[in-house]
Structure formats: C-alpha cells, structure tokens
N, C-alpha and C positions, 0 to 999 in steps of 0.2 A: 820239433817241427819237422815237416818234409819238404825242401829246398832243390834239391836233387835227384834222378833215379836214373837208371838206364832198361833199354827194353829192347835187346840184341840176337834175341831167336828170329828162328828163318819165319816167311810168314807161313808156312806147312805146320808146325809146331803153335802159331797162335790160333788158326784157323779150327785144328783139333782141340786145343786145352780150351777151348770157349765156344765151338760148334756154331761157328759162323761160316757164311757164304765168304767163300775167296773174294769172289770179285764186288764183294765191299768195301777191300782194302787196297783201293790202286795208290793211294797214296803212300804204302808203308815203308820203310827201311828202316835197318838198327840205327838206333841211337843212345851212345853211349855219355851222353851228360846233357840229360833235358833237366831245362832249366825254368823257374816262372816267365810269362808274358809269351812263352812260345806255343805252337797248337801241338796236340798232343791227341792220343788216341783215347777213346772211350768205349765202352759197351753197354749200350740200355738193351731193354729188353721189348722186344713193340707190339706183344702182345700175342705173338706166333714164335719168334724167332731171335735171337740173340742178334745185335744190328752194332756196328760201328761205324763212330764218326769222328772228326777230328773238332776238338774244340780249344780253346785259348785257355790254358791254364791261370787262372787268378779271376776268382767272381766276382761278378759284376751284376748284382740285386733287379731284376727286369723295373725295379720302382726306381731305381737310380735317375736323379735329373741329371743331366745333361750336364748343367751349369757345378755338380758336386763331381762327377768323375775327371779325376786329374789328367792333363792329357799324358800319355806315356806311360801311366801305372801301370801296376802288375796287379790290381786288384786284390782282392781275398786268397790268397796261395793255400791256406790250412783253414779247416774250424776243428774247434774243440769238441771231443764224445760226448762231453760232461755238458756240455752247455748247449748245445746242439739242437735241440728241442726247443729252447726256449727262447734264443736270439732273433729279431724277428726276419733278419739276415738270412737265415736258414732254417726255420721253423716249418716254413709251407711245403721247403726245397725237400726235408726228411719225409714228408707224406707222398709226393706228388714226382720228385726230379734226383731219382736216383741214380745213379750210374757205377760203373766199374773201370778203375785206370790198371790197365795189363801192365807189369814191371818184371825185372829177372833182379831186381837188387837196388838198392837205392845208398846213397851216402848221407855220411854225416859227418862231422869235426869233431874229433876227440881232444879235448884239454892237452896240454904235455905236462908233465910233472913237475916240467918245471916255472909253467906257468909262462912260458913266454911261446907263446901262437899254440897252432890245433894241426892235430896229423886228421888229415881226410880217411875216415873208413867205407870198405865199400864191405855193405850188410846184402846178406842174400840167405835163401833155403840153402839147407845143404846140400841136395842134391842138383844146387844151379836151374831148376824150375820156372816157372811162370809165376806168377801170383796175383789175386787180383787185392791194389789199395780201393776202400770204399770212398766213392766219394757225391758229390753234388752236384748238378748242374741248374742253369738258367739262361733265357735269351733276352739279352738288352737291345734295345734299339737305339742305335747311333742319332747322333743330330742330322746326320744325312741321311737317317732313315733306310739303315741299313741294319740288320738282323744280326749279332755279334754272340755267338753261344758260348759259354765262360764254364770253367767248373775249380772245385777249390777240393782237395784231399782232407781227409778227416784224421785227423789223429788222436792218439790216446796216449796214457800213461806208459811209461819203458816198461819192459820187460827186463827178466835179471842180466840178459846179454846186452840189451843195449843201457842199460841203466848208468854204466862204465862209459859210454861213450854221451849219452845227449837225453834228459828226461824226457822227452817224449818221444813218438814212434810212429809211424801213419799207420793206419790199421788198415792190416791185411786179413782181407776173410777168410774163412776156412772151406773149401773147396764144396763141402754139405751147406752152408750159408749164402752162398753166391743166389742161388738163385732166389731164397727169400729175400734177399736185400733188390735183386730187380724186379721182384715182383711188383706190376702196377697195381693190385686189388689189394695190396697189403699198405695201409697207411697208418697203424698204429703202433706209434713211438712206444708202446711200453714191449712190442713184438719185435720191432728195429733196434733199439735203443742196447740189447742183453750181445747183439752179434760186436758192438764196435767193442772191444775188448784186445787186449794185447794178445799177439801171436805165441806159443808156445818157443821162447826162447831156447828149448831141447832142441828145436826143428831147425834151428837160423846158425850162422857162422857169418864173421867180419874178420876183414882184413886190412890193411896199410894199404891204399896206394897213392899215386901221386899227385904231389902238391898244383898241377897243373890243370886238373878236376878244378880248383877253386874258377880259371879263364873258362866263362862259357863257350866261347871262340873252339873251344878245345872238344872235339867231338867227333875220337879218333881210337879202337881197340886199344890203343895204349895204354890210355885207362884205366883198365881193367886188370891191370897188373899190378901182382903185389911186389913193395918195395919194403929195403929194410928200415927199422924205424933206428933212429940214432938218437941216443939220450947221453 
C-alpha cells in the first residue's frame, strides 16, 4: 500500500518538473508526513495546461449515499493496478478522472527480524527528485450539498528494492508517461493499464528513519533523517 509520502521541494522546483502556472499553487508548503483524510496536491491536465489542485486523499465514489459514507473516514487511500479496470469504484475514474500526486519519497514499514514491530523506511529516487504517483480522482457531494474532491494512489506490485521492505509500491510514472496518463482523449484501459507497472528499482534507494513518522502530528524535516537501525 501507500500510507504515507512527503513532498519538500521549493515550489520553483515543482513548478518546472510539472510546467505549471506558479500562482496556482498559493496554497503549497513542504510536507514531510502527509497522511490519509488530509488534502493533498494533485495535477490534471485541462486540456491546454497542467493545472493543480488540492484534494482530500481517501475516495469517495461521486454515487456514494450519504447514509453509506462513514462520518470521519478516510475513504479509499490505494486501488489496485490489477483490478483497476474492472472495480466499479474506479472503473469510469481510469477513462474519465485522472490525475498525478507530486512526491520527493514516500514511506513504508519494514518487518524487523526479529519479528517484534517495523522500522519506518523513507523510499525515494536516487537523485532525491520529484515524482509523480498515478492516481484517481472524483467529486462527491456532501449531504449539505457541498462539493468534496477525493483521490485514492494506485499501486502495484514491489519492485526488487522495495519487495524487502512491503509487497506492494504506489506506482510512479515514468517521466515519458506522465503525460499519456493526463491525457483527457485517451480513455482506453488497454493504453492506460501497460504504464501502471513498478518503478525500475535500479533508479530508487530507502533508508531508516524515525519511528516518529508513525505520529501524523509529526510534520517536521526531521524526518527525513536517517537513523541507525538496532537489531
């Protein structure tokens, strides 16, 4: 699954890696441990321009009743590559409601050896980069009839670096891919479907940091630092 990420470049660095309009982004700052249920940045494409907006990570199906959405969830946080297509959750979402979540590294929990709790890894490019995870969106309306735009990360199968750490991986496109995945005239899953594949684990490096990453409270560069791991 993808649980966590951080996204800590200046906005001059996201602005260029994704050729958006600056003053799209008045709402940015880094953030070093974004979590499900909180808004998050995205990138569709509007049919001229690469556009960002901030939406509520965990989806939320625009057919959802009222009377079925829990109060307080986090909604849908991941869907599956494999299933993706066919779920009816996100079946329309792959033709119609695509988007792109900007990240510089995301975490995961590695087992300990010795079977007693999980060291936190924080996974990134090697060269500490941008990247974009593929993901979905949708806009539910509230019982008060308000407009609420949701999106859930798409994952796939580990790669051989992360395989060590957590079976599955949020897929990250490959920089030539990006922009067929936001294409709006492109809605055919057998065109879509070949990009969600695992990242070339040559390209990625993970390290140990600290167990304080698990408090979402906690959303602070310190994070981001690597600790020793003790067995």
């Amino acid at each position: 699954m993808c649980g966590r990420y951080t996204i800590t470049l200046t906005l001059e660095e996201l602005v260029i890696r994704f050729v958006m309009d600056r003053t799209s982004l008045p709402f940015y700052s880094p953030r070093y441990n974004v979590a499900p249920g909180q808004m998050i940045m995205a990138v569709i494409h509007d049919g001229e321009n690469n556009r960002a907006g901030e939406l509520k990570w965990g989806l939320i199906p625009s057919w959802t009743k009222p009377e079925n959405e829990r109060s307080g969830g986090t909604g849908i946080i991941n869907a599956r590559s494999e299933s993706v297509a066919q779920k009816p959750s996100f079946k329309a979402l792959l033709e119609r409601k695509r988007c792109i979540i900007p990240a510089d590294s995301f975490y995961e929990w590695k087992p300990l050896p010795d079977g007693k709790g999980k060291q936190p890894m924080r996974i990134q490019l090697h060269d500490g980069s941008l990247f974009a995870m593929a993901a979905l969106y949708d806009t539910w309306l509230t019982p008060e009839g308000q407009k609420l735009s949701t999106a859930t990360i798409i994952t796939t199968e580990a790669n051989e670096l992360i395989m060590d750490i957590h079976s599955r991986m949020p897929v990250i496109l490959r920089p030539e891919d990006e922009k067929a995945w936001l294409d709006r005239n492109e809605r055919s899953p057998h065109k879509l479907l070949p990009l969600l594949r695992p990242y070339p684990a040559a390209q990625m490096k993970a390290y140990p940091v600290s167990q304080a990453v698990g408090n979402v409270r906690n959303d602070t560069p310190e994070l981001l630092e690597e600790v020793p791991v003790h067995t």
